[in-house]
C-alpha positions as CSV (number, residue, x, y, z in Angstrom):
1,X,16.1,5.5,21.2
2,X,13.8,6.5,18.5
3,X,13.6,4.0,15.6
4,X,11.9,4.1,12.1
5,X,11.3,1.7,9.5
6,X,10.1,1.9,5.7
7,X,8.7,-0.9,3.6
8,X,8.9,-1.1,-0.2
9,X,6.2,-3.9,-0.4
10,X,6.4,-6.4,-3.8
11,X,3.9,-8.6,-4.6
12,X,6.9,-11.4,-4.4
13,X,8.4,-9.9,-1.7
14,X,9.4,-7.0,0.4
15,X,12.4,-4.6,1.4
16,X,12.5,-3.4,4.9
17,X,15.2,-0.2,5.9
18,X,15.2,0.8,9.9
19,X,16.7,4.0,10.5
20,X,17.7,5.6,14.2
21,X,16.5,9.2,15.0
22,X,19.4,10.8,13.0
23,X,19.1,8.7,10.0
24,X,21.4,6.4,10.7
25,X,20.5,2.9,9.0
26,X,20.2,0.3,11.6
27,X,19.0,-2.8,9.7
28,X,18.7,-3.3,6.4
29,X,17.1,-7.0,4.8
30,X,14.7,-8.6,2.1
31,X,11.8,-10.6,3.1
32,X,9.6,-13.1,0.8
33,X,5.5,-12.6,0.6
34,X,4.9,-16.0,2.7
35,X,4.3,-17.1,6.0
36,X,8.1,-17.4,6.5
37,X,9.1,-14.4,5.1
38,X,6.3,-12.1,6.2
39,X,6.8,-13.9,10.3
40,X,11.0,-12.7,10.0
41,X,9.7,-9.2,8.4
42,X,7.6,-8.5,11.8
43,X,10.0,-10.6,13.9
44,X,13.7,-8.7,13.0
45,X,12.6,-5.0,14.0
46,X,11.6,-6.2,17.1
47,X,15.3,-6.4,17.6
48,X,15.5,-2.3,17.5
49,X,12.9,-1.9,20.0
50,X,9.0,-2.6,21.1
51,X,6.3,-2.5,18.4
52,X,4.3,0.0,19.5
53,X,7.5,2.6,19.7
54,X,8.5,1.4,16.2
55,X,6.3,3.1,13.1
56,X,6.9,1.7,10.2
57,X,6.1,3.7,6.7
58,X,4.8,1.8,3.6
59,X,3.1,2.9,0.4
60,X,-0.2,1.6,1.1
61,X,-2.9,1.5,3.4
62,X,-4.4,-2.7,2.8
63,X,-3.5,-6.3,2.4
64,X,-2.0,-8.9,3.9
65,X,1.1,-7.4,4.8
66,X,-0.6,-4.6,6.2
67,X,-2.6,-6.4,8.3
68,X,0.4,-8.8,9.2
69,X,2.0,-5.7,10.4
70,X,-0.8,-4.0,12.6
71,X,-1.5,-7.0,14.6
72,X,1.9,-7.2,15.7
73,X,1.8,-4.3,17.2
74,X,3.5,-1.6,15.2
75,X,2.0,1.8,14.0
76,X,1.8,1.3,10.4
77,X,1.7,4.7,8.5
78,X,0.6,4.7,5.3
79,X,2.1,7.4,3.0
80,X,1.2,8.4,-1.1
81,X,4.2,7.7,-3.3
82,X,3.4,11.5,-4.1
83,X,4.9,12.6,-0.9
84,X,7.7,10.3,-1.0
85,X,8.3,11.5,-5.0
86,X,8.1,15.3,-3.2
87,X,10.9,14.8,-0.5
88,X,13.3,13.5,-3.1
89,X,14.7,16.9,-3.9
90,X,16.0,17.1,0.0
91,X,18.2,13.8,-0.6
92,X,19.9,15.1,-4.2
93,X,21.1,18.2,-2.6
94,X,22.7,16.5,0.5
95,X,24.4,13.8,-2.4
96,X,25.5,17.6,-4.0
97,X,27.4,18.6,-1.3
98,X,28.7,15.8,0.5
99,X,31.3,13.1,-0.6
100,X,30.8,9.8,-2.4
101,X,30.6,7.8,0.7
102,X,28.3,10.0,2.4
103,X,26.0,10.6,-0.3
104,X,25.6,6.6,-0.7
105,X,24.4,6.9,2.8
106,X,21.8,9.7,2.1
107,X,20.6,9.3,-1.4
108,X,17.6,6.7,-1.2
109,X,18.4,5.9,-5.2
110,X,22.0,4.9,-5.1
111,X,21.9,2.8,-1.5
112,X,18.6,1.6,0.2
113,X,15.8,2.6,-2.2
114,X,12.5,3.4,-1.2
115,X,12.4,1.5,2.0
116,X,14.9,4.4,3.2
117,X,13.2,7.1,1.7
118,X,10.4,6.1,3.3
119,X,11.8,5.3,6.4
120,X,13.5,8.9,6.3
121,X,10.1,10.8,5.5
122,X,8.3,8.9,8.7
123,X,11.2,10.4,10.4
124,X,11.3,13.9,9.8
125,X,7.9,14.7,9.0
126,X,6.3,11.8,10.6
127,X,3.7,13.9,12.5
128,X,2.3,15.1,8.8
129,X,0.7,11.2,8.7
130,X,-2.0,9.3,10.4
131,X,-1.2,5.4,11.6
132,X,-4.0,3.3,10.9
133,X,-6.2,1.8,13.5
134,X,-6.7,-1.7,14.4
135,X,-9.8,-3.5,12.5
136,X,-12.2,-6.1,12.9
137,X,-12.3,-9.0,11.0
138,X,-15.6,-7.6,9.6
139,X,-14.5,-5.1,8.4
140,X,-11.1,-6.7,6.6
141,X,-13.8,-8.8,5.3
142,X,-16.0,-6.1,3.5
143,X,-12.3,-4.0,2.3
144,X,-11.2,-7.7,0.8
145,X,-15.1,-7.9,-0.9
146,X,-14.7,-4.1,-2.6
147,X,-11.3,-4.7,-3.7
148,X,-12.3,-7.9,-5.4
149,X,-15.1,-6.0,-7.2
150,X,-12.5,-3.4,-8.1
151,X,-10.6,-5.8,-9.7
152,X,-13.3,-7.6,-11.4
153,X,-14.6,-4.4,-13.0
154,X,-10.7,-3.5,-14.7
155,X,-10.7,-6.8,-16.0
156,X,-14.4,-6.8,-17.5
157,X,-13.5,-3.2,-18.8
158,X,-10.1,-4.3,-20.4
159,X,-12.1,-7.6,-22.2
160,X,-14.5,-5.1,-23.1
161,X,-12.3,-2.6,-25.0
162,X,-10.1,-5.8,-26.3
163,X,-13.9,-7.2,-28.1
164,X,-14.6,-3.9,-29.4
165,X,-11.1,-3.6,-30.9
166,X,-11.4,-7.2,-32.6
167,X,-14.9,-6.2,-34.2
168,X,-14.3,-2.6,-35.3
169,X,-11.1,-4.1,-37.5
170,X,-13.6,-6.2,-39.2
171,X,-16.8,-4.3,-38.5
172,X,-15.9,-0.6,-38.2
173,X,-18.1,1.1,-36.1
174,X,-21.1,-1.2,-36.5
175,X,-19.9,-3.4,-33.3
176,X,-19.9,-0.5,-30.8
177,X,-23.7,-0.3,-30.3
178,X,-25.0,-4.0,-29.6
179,X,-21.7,-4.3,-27.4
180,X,-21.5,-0.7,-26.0
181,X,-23.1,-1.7,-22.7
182,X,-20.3,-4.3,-22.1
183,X,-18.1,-2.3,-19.9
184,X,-20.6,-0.6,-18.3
185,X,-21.1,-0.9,-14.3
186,X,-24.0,-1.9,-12.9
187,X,-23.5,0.3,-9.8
188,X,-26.8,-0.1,-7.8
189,X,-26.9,-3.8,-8.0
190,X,-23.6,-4.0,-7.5
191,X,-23.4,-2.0,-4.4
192,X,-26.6,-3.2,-3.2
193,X,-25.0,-6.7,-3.2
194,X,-22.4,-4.8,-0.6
195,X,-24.7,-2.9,1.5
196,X,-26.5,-6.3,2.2
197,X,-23.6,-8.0,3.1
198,X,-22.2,-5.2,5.1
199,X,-26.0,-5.3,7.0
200,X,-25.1,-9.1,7.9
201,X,-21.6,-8.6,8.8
202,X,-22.0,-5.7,11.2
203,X,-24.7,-2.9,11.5
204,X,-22.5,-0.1,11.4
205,X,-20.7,-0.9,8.3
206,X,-24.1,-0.9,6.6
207,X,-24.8,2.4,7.8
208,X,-21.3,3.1,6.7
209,X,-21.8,2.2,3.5
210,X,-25.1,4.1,2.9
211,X,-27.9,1.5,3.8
212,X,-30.7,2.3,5.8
């Protein structure tokens, strides 16, 4: 029996939908963002078959869940909330036409949420999507590295604006140029910084990442 599941991941924690071939919902449950919670999240689908024959859809393609989820074994598919927003159409015209119990079942906004929607989309146009591939711990490594610059960079650009803000109310104008080049990246030292631990870490993320 084919089986599909869809994750609406929280940074608190996460809702999990499984789904049988004809859309059936199988499972439906709530899991924290901790070592408990994220151990029952790969544990219960096992229930509804192997890993490996059990994809499971979610609206992004890193972090710990991800990676929680890919060494178990199952075929994580990552998929833009853009396609999910685009399939929503298909659910409001079943809810049109069928009756109040049976659009409760299809509609992913009145029963199930996103976790069904996405489970639903993995299902019927599943081969439209890629699963990600197993990575080393190099490599996890180097994504976690770029994702903290990422987020360094947002905050330094928010403090940035925030300053300017505070000294053009007192000092219109006058205060952009001696702090204009506070939001600006440095991106060849930054990146640099990257390509040399990439170099250390593994040869081919260096080349990956253009060094050499």
């Amino acid at each position: 029996m084919e089986v599909f599941a869809g994750v609406d991941w929280g940074a608190g924690s996460h809702a999990v939908c499984v789904i049988d071939a004809k859309g059936a919902v199988l499972d439906r449950f709530e899991a924290g963002h901790d070592r408990t919670g994220l151990a029952a999240l790969v544990a219960r689908p096992k229930r509804h078959g192997p890993p490996e024959g059990l994809p499971v859809a979610i609206e992004t393609s890193c972090g710990l869940l991800v990676d929680h989820l890919v060494e178990a074994g199952f075929a994580v598919v990552p998929i833009h909330p853009n396609a999910v927003k685009a399939c929503r159409p298909r659910y409001r015209a079943v809810s049109a036409k069928s009756d109040p119990g049976d659009a409760a079942r299809h509609c992913p906004r009145t029963n199930g949420g996103q976790r069904l929607a996405l489970a639903d989309v993995l299902r019927t146009d599943g081969h439209r999507f890629r699963p990600l591939q197993p990575q080393s711990d190099a490599i996890k490594a180097l994504r976690a590295l770029v994702r903290g610059r990422d987020d360094l960079v947002v905050a330094r650009v928010a403090l940035a604006n925030q300053l300017t803000a505070l000294l053009d109310s007192f000092w219109p104008g006058a205060a952009r140029r001696p702090f204009s080049k506070i939001s600006g990246e440095r991106r060849p030292l930054q990146w640099c910084r990257v390509r040399k631990l990439a170099r250390r870490l593994d040869p081919r993320l260096a080349a990956a990442s253009g060094e050499g």
